[in-house]
PDB file with one MODEL, atoms N, CA, C and O in Angstrom:
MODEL        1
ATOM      1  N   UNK A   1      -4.501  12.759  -8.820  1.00  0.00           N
ATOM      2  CA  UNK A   1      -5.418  12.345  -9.857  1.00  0.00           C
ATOM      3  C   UNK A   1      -6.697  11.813  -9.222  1.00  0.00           C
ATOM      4  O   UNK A   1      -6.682  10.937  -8.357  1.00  0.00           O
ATOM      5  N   UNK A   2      -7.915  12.442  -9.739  1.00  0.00           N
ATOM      6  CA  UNK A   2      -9.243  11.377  -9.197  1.00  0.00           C
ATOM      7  C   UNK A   2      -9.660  10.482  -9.774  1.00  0.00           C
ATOM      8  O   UNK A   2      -9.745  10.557 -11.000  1.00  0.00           O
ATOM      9  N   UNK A   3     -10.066   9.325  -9.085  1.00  0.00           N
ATOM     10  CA  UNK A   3     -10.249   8.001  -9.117  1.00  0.00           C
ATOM     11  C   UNK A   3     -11.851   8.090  -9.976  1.00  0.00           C
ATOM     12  O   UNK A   3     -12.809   8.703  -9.505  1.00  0.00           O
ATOM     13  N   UNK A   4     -11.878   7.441 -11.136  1.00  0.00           N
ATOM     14  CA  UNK A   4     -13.044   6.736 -11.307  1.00  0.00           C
ATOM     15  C   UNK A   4     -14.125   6.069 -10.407  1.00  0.00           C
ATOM     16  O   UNK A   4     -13.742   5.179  -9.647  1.00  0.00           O
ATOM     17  N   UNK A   5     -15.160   6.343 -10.420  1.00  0.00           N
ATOM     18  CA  UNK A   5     -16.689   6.454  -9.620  1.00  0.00           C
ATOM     19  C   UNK A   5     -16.178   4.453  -8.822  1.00  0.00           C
ATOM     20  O   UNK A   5     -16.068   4.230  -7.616  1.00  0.00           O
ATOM     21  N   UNK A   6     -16.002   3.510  -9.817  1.00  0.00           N
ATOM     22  CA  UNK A   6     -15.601   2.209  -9.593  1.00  0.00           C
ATOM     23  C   UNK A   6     -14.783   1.962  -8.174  1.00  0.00           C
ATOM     24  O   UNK A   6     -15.043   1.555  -7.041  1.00  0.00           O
ATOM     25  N   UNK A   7     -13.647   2.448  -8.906  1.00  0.00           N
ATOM     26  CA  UNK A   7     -12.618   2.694  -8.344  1.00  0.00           C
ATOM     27  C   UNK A   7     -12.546   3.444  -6.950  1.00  0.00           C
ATOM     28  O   UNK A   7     -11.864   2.907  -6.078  1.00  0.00           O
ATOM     29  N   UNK A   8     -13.166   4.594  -6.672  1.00  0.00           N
ATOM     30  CA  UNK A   8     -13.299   4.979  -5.397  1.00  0.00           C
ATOM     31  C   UNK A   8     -14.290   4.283  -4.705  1.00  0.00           C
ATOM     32  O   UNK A   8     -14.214   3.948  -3.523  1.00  0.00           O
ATOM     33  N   UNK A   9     -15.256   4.063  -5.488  1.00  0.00           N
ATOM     34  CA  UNK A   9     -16.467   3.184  -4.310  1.00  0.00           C
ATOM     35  C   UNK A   9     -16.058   1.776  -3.439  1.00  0.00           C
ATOM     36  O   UNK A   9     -16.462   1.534  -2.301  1.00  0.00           O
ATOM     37  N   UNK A  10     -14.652   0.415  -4.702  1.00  0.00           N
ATOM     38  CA  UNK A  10     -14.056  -0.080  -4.055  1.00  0.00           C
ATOM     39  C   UNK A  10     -12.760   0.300  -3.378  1.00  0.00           C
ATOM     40  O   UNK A  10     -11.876  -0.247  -4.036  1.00  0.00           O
ATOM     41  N   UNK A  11     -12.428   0.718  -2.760  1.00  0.00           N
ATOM     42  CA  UNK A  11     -11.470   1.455  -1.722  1.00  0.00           C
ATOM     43  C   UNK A  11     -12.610   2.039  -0.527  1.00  0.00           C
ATOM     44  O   UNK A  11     -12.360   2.160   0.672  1.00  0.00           O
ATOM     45  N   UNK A  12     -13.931   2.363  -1.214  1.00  0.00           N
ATOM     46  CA  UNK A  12     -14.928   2.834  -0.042  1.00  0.00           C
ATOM     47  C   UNK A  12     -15.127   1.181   0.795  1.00  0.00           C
ATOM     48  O   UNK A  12     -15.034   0.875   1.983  1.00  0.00           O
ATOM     49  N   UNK A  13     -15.334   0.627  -0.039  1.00  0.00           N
ATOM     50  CA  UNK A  13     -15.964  -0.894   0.549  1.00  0.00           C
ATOM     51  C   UNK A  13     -14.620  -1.001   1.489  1.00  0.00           C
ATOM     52  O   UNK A  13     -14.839  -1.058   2.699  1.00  0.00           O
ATOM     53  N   UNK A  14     -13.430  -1.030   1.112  1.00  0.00           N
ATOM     54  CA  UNK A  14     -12.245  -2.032   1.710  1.00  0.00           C
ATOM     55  C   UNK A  14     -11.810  -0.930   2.874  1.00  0.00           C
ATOM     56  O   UNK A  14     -11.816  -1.422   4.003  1.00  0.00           O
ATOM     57  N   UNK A  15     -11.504   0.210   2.819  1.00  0.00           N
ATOM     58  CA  UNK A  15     -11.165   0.862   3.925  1.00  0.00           C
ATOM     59  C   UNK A  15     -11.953   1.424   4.884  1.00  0.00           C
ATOM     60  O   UNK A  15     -11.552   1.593   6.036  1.00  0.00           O
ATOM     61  N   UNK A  16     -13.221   1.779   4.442  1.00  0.00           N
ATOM     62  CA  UNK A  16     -14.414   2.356   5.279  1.00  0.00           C
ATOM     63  C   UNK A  16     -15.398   1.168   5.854  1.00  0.00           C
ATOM     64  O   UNK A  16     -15.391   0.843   7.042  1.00  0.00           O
ATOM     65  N   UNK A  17     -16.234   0.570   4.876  1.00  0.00           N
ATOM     66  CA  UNK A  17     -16.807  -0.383   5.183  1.00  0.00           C
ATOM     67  C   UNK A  17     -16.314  -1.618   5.762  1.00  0.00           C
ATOM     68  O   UNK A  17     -17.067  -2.374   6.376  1.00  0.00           O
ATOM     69  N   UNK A  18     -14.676  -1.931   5.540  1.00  0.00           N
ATOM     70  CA  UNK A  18     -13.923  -2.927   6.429  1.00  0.00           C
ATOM     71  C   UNK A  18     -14.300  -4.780   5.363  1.00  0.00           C
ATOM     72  O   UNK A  18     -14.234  -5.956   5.720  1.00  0.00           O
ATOM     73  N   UNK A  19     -14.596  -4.240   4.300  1.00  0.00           N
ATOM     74  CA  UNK A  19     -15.472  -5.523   3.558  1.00  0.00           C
ATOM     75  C   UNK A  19     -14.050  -6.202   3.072  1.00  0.00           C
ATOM     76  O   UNK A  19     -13.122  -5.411   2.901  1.00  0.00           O
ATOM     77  N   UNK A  20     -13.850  -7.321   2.882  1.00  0.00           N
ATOM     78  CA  UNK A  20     -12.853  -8.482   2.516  1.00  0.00           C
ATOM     79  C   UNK A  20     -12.848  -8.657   0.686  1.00  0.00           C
ATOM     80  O   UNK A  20     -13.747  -8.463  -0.131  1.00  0.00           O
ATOM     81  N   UNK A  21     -11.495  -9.079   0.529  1.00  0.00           N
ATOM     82  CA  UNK A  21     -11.800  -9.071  -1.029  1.00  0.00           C
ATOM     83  C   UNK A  21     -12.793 -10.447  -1.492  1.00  0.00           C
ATOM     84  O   UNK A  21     -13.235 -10.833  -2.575  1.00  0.00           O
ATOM     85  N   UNK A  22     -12.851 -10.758  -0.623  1.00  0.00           N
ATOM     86  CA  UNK A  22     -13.924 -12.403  -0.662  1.00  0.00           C
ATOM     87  C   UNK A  22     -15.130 -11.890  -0.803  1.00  0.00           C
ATOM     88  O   UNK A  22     -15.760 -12.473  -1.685  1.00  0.00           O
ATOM     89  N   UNK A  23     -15.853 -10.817  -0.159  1.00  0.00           N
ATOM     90  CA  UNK A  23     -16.904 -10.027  -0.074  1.00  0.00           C
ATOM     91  C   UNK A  23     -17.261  -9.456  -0.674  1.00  0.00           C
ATOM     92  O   UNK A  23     -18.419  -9.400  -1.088  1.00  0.00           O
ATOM     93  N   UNK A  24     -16.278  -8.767  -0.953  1.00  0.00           N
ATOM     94  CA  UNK A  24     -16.450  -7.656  -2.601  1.00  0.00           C
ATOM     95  C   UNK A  24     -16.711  -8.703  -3.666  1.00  0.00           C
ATOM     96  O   UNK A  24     -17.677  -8.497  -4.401  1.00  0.00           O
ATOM     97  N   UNK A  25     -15.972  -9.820  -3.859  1.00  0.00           N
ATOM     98  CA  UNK A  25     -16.062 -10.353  -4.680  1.00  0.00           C
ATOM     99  C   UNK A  25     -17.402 -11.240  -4.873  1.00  0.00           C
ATOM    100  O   UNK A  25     -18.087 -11.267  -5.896  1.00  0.00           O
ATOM    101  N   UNK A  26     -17.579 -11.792  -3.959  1.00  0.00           N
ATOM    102  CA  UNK A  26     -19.566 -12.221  -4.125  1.00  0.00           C
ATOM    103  C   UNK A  26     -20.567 -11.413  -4.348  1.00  0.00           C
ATOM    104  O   UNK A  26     -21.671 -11.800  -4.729  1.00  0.00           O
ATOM    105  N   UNK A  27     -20.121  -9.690  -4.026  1.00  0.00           N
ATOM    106  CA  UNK A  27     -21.519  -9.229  -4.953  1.00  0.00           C
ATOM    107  C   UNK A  27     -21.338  -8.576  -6.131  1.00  0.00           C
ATOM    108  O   UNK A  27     -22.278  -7.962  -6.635  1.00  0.00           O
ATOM    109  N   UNK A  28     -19.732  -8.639  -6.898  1.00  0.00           N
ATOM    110  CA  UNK A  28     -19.268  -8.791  -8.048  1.00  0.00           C
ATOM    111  C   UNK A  28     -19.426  -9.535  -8.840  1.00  0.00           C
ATOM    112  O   UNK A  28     -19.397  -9.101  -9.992  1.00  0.00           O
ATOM    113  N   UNK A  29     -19.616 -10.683  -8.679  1.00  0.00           N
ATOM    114  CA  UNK A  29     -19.470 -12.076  -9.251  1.00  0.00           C
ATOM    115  C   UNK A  29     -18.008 -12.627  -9.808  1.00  0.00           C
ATOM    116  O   UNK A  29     -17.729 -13.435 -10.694  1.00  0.00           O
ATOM    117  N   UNK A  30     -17.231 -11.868  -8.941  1.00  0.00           N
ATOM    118  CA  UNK A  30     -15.764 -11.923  -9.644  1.00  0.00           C
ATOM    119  C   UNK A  30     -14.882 -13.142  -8.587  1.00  0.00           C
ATOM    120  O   UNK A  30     -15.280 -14.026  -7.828  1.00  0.00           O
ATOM    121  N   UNK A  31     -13.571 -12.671  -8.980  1.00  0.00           N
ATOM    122  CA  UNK A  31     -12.844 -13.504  -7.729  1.00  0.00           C
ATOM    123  C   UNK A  31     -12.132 -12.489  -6.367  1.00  0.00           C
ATOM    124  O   UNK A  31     -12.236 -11.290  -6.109  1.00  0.00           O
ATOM    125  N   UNK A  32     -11.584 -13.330  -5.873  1.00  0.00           N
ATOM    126  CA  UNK A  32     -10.856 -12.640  -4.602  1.00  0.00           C
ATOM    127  C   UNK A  32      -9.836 -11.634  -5.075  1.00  0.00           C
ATOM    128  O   UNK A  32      -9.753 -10.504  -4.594  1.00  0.00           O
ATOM    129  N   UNK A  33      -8.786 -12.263  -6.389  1.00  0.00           N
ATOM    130  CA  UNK A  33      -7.537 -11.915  -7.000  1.00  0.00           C
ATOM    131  C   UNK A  33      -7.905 -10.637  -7.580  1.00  0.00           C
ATOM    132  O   UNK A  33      -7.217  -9.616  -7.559  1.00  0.00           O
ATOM    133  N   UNK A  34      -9.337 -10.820  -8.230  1.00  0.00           N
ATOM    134  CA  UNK A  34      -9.402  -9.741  -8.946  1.00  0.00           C
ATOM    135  C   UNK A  34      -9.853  -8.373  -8.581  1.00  0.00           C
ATOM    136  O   UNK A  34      -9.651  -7.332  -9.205  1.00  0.00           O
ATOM    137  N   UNK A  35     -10.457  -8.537  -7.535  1.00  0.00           N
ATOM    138  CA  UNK A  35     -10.803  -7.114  -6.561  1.00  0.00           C
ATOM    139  C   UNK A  35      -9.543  -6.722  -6.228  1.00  0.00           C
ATOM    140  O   UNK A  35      -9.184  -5.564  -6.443  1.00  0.00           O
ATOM    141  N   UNK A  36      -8.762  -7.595  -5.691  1.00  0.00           N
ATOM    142  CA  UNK A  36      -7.336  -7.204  -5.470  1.00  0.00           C
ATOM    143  C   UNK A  36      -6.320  -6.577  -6.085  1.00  0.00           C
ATOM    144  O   UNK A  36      -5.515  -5.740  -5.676  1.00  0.00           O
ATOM    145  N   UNK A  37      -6.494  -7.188  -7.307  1.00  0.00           N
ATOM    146  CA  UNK A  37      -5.817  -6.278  -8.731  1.00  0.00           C
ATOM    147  C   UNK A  37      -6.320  -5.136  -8.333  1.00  0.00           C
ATOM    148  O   UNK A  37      -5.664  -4.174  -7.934  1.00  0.00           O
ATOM    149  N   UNK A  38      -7.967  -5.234  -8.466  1.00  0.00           N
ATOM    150  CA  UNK A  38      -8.229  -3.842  -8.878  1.00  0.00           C
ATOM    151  C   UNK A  38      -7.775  -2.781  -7.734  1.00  0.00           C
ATOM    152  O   UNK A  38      -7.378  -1.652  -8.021  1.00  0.00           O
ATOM    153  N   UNK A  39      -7.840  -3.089  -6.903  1.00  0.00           N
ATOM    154  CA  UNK A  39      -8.131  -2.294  -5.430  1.00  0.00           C
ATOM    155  C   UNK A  39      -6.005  -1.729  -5.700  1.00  0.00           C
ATOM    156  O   UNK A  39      -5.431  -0.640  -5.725  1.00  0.00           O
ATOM    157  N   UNK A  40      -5.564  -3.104  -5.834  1.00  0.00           N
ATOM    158  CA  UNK A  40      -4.017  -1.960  -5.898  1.00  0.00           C
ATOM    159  C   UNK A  40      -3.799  -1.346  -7.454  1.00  0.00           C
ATOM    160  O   UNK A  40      -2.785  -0.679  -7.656  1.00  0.00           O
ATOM    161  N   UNK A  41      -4.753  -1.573  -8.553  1.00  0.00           N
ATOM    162  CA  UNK A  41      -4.548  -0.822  -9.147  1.00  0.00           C
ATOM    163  C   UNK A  41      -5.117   1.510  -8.659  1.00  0.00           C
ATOM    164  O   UNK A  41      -4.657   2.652  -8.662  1.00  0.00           O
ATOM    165  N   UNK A  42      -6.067   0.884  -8.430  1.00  0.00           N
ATOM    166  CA  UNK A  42      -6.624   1.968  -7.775  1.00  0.00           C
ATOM    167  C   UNK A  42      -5.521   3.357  -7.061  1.00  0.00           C
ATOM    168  O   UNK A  42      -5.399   4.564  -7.267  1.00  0.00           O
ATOM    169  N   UNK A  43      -4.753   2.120  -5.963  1.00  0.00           N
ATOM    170  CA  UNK A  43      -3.883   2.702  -5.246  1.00  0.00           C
ATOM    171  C   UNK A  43      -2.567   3.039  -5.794  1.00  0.00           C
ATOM    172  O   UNK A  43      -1.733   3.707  -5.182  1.00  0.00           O
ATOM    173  N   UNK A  44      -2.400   2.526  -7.038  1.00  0.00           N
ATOM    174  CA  UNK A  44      -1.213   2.910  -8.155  1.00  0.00           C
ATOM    175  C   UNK A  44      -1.634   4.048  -8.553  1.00  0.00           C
ATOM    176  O   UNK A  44      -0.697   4.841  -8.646  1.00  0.00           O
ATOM    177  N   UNK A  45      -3.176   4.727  -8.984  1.00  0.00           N
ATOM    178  CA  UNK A  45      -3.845   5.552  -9.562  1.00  0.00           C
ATOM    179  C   UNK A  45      -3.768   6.990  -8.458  1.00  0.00           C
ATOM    180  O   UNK A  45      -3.287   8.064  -8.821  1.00  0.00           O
ATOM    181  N   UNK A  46      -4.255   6.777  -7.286  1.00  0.00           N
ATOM    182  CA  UNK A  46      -3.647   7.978  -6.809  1.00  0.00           C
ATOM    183  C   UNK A  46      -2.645   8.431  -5.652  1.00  0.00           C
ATOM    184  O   UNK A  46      -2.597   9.351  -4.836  1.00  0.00           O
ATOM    185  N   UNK A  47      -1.526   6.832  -6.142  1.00  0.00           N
ATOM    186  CA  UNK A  47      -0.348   7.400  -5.121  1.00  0.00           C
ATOM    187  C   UNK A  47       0.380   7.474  -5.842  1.00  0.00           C
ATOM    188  O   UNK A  47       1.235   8.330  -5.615  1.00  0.00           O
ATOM    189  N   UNK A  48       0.536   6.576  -7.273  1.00  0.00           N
ATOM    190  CA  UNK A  48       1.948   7.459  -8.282  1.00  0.00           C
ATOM    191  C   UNK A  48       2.973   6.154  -7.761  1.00  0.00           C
ATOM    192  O   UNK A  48       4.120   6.058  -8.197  1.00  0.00           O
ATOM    193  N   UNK A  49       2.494   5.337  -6.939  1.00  0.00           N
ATOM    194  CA  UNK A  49       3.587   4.245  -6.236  1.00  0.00           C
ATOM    195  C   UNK A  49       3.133   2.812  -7.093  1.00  0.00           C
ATOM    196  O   UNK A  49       2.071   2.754  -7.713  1.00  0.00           O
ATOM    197  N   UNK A  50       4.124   1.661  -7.024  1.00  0.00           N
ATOM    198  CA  UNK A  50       3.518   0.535  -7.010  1.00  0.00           C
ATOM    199  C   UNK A  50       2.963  -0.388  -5.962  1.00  0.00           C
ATOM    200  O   UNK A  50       3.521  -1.383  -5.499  1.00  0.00           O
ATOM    201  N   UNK A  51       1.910   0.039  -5.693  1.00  0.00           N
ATOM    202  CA  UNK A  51       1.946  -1.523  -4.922  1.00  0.00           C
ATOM    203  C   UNK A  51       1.965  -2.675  -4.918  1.00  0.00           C
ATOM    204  O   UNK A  51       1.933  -3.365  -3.899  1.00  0.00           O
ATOM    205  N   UNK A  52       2.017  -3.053  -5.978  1.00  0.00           N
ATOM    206  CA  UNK A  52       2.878  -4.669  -6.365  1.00  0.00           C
ATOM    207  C   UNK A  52       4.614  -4.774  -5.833  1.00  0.00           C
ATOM    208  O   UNK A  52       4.943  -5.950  -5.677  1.00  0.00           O
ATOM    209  N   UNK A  53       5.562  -3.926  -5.584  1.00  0.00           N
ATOM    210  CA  UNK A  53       6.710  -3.312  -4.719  1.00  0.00           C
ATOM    211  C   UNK A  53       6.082  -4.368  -3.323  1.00  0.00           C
ATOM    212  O   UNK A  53       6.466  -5.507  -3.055  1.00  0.00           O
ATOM    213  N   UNK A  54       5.376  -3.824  -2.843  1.00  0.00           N
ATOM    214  CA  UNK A  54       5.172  -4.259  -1.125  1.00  0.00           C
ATOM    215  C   UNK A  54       3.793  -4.866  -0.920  1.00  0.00           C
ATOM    216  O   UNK A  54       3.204  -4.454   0.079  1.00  0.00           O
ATOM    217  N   UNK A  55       3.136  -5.803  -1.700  1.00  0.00           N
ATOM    218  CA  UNK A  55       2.548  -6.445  -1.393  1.00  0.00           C
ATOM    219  C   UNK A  55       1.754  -6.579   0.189  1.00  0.00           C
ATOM    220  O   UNK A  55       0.548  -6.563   0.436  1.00  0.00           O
ATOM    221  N   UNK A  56       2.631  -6.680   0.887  1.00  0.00           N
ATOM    222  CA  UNK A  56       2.274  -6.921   2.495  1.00  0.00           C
ATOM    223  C   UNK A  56       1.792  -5.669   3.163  1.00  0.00           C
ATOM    224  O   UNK A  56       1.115  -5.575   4.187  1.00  0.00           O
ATOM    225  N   UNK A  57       2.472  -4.321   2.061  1.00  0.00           N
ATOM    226  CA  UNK A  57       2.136  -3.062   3.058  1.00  0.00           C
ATOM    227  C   UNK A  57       0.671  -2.754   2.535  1.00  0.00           C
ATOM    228  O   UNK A  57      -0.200  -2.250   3.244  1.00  0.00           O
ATOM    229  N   UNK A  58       0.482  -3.176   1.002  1.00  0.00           N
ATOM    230  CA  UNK A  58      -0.689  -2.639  -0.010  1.00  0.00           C
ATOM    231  C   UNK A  58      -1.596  -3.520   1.317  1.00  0.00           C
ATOM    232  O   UNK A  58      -2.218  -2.812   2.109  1.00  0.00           O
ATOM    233  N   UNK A  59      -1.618  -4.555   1.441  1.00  0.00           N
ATOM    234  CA  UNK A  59      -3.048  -5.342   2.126  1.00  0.00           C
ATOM    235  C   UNK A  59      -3.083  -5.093   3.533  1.00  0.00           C
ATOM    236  O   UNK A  59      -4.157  -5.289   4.102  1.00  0.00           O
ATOM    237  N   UNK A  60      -2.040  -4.672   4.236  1.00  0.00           N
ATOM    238  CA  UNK A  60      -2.091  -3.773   5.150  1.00  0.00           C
ATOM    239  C   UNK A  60      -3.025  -2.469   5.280  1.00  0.00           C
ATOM    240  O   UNK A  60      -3.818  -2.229   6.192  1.00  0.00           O
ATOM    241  N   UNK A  61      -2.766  -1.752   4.247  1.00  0.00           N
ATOM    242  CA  UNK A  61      -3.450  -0.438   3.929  1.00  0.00           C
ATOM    243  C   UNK A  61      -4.935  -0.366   3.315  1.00  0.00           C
ATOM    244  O   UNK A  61      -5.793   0.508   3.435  1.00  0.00           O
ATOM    245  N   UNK A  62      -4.944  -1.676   2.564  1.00  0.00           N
ATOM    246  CA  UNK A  62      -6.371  -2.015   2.490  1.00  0.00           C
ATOM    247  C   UNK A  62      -7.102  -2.803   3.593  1.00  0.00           C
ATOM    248  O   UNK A  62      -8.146  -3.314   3.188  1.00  0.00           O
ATOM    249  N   UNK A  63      -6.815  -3.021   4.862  1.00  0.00           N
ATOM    250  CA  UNK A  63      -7.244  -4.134   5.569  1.00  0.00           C
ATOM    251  C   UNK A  63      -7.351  -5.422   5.710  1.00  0.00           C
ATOM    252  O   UNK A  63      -7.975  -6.083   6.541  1.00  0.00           O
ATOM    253  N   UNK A  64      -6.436  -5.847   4.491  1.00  0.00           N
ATOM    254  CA  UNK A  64      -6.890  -7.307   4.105  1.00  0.00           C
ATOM    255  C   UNK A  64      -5.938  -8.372   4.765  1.00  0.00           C
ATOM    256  O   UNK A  64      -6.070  -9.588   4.626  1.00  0.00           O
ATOM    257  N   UNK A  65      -4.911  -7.715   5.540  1.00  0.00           N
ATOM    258  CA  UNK A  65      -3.679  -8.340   5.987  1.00  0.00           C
ATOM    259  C   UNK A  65      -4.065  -9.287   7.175  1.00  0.00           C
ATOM    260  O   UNK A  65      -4.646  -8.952   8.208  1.00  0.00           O
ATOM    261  N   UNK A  66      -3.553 -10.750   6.764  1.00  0.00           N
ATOM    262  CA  UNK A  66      -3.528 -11.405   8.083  1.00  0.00           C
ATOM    263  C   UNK A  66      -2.669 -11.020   9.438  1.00  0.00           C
ATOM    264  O   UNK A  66      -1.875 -10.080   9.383  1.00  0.00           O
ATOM    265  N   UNK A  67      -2.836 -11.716  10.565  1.00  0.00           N
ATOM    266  CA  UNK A  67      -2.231 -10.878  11.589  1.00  0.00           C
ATOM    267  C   UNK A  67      -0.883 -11.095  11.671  1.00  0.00           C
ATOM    268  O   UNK A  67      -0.437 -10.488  12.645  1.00  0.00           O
ATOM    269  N   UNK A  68       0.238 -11.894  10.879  1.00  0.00           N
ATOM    270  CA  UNK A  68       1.685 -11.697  10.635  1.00  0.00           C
ATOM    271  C   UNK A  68       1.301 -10.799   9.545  1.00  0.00           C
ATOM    272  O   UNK A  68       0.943  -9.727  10.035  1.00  0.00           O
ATOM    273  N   UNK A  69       1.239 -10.797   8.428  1.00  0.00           N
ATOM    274  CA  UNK A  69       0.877  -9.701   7.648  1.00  0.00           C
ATOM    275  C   UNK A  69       1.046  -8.280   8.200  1.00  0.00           C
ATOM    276  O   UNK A  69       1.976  -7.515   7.941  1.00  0.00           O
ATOM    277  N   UNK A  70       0.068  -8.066   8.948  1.00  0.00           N
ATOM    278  CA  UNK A  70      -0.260  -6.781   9.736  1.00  0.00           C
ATOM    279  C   UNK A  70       1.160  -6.378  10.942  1.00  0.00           C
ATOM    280  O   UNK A  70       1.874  -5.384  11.076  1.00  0.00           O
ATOM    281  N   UNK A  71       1.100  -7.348  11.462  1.00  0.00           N
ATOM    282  CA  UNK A  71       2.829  -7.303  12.223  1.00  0.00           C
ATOM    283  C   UNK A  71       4.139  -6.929  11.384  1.00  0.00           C
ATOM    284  O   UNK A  71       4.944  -6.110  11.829  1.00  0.00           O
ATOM    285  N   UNK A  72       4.271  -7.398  10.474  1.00  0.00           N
ATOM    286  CA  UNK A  72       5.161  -7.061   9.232  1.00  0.00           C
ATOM    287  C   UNK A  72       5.222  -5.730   8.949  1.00  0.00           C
ATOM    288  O   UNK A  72       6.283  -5.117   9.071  1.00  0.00           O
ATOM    289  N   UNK A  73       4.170  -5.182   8.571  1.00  0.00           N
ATOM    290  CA  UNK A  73       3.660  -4.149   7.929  1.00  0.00           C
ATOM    291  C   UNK A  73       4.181  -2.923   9.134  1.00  0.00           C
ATOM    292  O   UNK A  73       5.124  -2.134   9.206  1.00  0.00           O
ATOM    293  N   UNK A  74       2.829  -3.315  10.118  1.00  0.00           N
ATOM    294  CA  UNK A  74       3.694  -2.290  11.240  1.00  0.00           C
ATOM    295  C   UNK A  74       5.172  -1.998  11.613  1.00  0.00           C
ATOM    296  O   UNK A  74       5.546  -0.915  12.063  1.00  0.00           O
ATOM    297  N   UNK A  75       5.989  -3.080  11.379  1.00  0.00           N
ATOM    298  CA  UNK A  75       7.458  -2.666  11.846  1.00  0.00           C
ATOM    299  C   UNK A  75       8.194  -2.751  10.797  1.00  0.00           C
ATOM    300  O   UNK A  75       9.277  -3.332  10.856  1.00  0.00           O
ATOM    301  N   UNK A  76       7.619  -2.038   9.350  1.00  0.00           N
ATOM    302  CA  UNK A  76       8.263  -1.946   8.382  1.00  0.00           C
ATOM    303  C   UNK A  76       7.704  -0.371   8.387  1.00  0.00           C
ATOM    304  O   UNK A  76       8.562   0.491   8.195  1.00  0.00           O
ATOM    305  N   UNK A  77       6.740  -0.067   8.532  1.00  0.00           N
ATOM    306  CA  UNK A  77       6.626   1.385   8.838  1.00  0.00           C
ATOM    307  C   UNK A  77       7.122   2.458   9.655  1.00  0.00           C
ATOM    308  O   UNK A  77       7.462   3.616   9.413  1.00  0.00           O
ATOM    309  N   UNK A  78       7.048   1.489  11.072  1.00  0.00           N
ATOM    310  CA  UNK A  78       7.991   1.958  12.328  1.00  0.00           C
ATOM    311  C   UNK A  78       9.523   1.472  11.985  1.00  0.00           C
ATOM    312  O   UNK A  78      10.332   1.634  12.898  1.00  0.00           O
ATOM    313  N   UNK A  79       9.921   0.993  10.972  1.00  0.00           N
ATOM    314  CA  UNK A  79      11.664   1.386  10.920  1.00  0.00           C
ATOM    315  C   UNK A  79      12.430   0.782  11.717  1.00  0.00           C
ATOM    316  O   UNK A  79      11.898   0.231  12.681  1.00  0.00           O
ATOM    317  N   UNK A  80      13.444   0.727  11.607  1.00  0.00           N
ATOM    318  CA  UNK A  80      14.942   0.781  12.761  1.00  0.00           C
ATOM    319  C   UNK A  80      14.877   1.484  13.964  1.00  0.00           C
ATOM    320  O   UNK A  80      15.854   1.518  14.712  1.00  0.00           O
TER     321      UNK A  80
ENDMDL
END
């Protein structure tokens, strides 16, 4: 499914541009939470998955993961 013009431009900011949901959110005028919503709604939109399920992997995949976060993430991908 393709993403609404919104919707792809934030996923452009968070995965390409490397921008923080704190960031997005000051030239939104919004909050941190709510870029966040949006950004895993987005990723509900064209993976068909929830990412509310894995929390840690969604902010992983958006960049937003602190560095246990990001450790998590990696050896939940890499498996047993």
């Amino acid at each position: 499914m393709q993403l609404q013009g919104d919707q792809r431009a934030l996923l452009q900011l968070l995965c390409e541009r490397g921008q923080s949901y704190e960031d997005i959110a000051g030239l939104l005028g919004g909050s941190a939470e709510e870029v966040r919503n949006r950004a895993r709604a987005a990723l509900r939109e064209i993976g068909g998955a929830d990412p509310d399920a894995d929390v840690a992997l969604t902010d992983f995949l958006l960049g937003q993961a602190d560095p246990i976060g990001r450790a998590d993430a990696i050896l939940q991908v890499r498996g047993p």
